[in-house]
Structure formats: C-alpha cells, structure tokens
N, C-alpha and C positions, 0 to 999 in steps of 0.2 A: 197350913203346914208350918211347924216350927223349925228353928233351928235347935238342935237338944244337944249340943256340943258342949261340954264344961268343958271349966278354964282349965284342967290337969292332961286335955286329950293330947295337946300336941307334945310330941317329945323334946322339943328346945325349950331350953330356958326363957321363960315372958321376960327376963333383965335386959333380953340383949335386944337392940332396936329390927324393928320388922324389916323384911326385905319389901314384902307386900301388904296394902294395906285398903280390903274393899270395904266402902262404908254404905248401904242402903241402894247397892247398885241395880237397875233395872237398867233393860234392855227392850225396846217396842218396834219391831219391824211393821210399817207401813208397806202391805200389799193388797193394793188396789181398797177397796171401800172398809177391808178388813185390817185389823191391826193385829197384831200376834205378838202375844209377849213372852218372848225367850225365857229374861231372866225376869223376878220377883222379890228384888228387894232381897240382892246378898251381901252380907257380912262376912269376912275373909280376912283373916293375917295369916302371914307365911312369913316365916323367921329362918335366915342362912342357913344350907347345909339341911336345909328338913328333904326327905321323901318322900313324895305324896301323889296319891292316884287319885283320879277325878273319874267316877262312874256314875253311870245314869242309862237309861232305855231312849232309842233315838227319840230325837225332840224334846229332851227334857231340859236341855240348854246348857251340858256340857260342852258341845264345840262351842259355843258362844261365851260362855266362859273362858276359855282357852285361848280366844281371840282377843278379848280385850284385856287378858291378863297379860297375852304378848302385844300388844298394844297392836295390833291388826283392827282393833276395831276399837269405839270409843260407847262408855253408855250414855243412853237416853236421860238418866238422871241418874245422881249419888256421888259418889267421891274416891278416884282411885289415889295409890300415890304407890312412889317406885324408889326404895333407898330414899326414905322422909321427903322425896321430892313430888311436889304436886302435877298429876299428870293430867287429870281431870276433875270438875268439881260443877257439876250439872245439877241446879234447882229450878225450880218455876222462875224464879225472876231475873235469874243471872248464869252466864258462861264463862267460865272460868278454864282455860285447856292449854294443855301444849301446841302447835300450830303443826300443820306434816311430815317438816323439816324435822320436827325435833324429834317427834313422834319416832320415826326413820331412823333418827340417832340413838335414842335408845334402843331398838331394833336388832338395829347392826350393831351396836357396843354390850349391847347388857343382857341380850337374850339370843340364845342360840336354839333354832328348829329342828325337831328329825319330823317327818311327815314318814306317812304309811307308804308310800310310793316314789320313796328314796329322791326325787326330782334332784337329778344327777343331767351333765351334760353329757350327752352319748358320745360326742367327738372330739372331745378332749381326755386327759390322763383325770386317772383317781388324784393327784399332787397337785393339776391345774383346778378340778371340782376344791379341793379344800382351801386353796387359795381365792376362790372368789370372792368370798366376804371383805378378805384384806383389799384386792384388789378394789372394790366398791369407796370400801374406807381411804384409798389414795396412800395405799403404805408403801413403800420403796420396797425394789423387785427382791432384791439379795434380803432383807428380811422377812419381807409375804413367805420366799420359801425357807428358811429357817424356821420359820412358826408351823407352816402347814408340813415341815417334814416329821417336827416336835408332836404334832397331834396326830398324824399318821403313825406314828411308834408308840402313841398313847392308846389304839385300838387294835394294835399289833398287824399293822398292816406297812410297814415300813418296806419289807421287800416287791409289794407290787404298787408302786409308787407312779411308775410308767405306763401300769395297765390301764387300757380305755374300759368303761363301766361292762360293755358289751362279754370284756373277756374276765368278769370276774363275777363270781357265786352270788346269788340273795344278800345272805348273810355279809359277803365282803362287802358289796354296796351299801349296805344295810352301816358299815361299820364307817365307812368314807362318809356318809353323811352324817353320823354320827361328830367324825371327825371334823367336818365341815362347821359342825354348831358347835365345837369343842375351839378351834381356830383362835377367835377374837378374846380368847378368855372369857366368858361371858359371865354375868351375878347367878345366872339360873339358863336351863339345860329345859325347853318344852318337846317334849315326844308326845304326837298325836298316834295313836294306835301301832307305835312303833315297829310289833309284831305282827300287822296284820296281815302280810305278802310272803313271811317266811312260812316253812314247818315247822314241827314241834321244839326239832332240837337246836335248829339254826336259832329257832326266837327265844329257847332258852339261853342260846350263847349270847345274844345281845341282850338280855335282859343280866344275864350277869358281869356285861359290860356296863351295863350303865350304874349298879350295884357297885361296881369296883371304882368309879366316878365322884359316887354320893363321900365312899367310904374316904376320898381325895379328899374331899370340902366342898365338893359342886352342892348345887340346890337342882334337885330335879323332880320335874312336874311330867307324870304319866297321865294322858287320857286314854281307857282304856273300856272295854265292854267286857273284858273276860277278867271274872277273880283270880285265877292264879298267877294271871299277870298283875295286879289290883296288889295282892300278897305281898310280891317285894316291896313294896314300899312301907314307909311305917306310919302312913297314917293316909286312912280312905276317907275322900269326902263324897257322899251319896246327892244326885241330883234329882230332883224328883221335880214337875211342873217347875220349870223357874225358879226351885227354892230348896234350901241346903237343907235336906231331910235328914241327915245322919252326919255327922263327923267323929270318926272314929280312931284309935290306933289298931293296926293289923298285928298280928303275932310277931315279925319284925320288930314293929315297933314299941311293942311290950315288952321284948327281949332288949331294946337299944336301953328303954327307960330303968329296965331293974339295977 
C-alpha cells in the first residue's frame, strides 16, 4: 500500500512550520507468541488550524494513530515531533524519547480530548468537570474558574454551569467535555468518535461546534467511521492495514482552498 497524497492535498500553507510531524512511524504490539502490527510505516504532517478526519475499518490502526498522536502511546520505531520539538525518535540501534513526565505535559498543555463517552465526573458540577485539567496543572482556584467559566460560554453552556452531568442532555455533556479539552488552551482539539452516543441532530450540533472551533484557529483532529462526519473536515486521511491509503481534501476543504 502506498501513501498517494500530493504535496497540494493539504489546505495550509507548506511555509508555515508543522504542528505535527510523523516520520516512518510503526507500531508492533506483542501478544503472546504473536505480534500485530498496527501501524506500517506512516508519514504525517499536520500544520495549525488544519481539519482533519482520520477513517479506516476497525483494526486498521486509526485508534492507534490517534494515540500516539496524542501522545497516549509511543511508536515502536520512526520519528514523532510536536511544535518542532522531538517527542520520540525510535531506530534499531537507538532511543531517543521524552520520559512520562513530560510526555503528561504535553498532554495536559497541548492537547485537548473529547472521547465518545463523554468520561465526565457524575458527582460534581458541569464548571467542576471543566476545571479538572487546570486543577491537575496546579493553577490557582480564582483563575481555574475564570478559564473554565470562559470555555463553558464558548460551547454555549454558561447557564448550566452548576448542573451535575446526571441532569443535563447527551449533547450538553457532549459539549462540557468538549469544553473540558477546550480549558488549557490546547495546539490541537483530538475527538475520538465524538458522535458516537448522540442522535442525528444532537451530533450534528456538536459537530458544528467543533466547525465553529476550527473556524477560531483551533487545529482539530476527528476519528471517525462515518463519512458524513468525515465531511466537515477538509482533509480525510484513509487508513487501511497500518498504512495511509488515501489522503485526501473533502468538499470543505476544496471550498476553504479556492
């Protein structure tokens, strides 16, 4: 499988420096006498402010992708980096990597998560779930909530502020956690199946939340199984075995480049 991506697919400018940058990246899980390889040697930049959807059929090593792009996981060999800085650089003879600690920092400073299943605290406020990140971070109480009241008015959720996750809609949860990754100011925005616990129209309102995000300056990264979700964004990378079968721009993104 090749990678068939020309250099004109993405719609940013190649002048401005990458945000991300994967070079010959593999991934090889060890289970039991068997080894399985996720990823197969991908190649990836991602430049500020891009939208992009990551599709593939299960097992093709999109969530594995998605992990070590949020640094949740590290590869078996090749070469990440994060804002020109070296995150990892794995060859036959040498290890080159950030250590947990820092790993962690980039985490909580530079990347913000929505998960399919909102992972919200049920017994605290929608205002306490958005302040957790700060709170992890060690920020002073009186600004944790001026940040986390700023990003709950950014998902238009500023009047239920007090509500516990219990007394508010899919979609509101849906948006709190949103909020929750939006928090720390993050370089980049990772949604894994963001829609996948809503209906039709709730998961169109958060997908044209996270559309109104990109349109901010955010960089946001969708993994997703469903094209019409795929769509907003303006540029789809296809996974196939391990290895980047398609990178494409979507109609969005055709329209952003004209």
């Amino acid at each position: 499988m090749t990678n068939n991506r020309k250099d004109h697919a993405s719609p940013t400018s190649d002048s401005r420096d990458p945000l991300i940058t994967l070079k010959s990246v593999t991934k090889v899980y060890d289970m039991g006498k068997e080894k399985v390889h996720a990823l197969r040697g991908i190649d990836l930049t991602i430049h500020p402010n891009e939208y992009i959807s990551i599709m593939g059929p299960s097992g093709s090593g999109k969530s594995t992708l998605m992990n070590i792009i949020g640094c949740l996981d590290t590869p078996t060999s090749g070469r990440y980096e994060f804002e020109g800085e070296l995150v990892c650089d794995v060859t036959d003879s040498s290890l080159n990597r950030m250590d947990d600690n820092q790993l962690a920092g980039i985490r909580n400073r530079k990347i913000g998560f929505v998960f399919q299943t909102f992972n919200l605290l049920s017994r605290t406020s929608a205002l306490r779930n958005v302040e957790l990140p700060l709170i992890y971070a060690g920020m002073h109480r009186r600004q944790r909530i001026e940040r986390a009241t700023v990003a709950m008015e950014q998902v238009g959720l500023a009047d239920r502020s007090s509500h516990r996750p219990s007394e508010l809609s899919g979609g509101e949860r849906q948006r709190v956690a949103v909020a929750r990754a939006l928090v720390t100011r993050p370089a980049i925005i990772l949604a894994d199946e963001p829609t996948g616990n809503l209906d039709s129209v709730t998961g169109q309102e958060i997908m044209s939340l996270l559309d109104e995000l990109q349109e901010r300056g955010n960089t946001i990264i969708i993994v997703t199984h469903e094209a019409h979700i795929a769509e907003h964004a303006h540029r789809t990378i296809h996974i196939l075995d391990g290895q980047i079968a398609k990178d494409e721009l979507t109609e969005n993104g055709r329209d952003a480049a004209a």
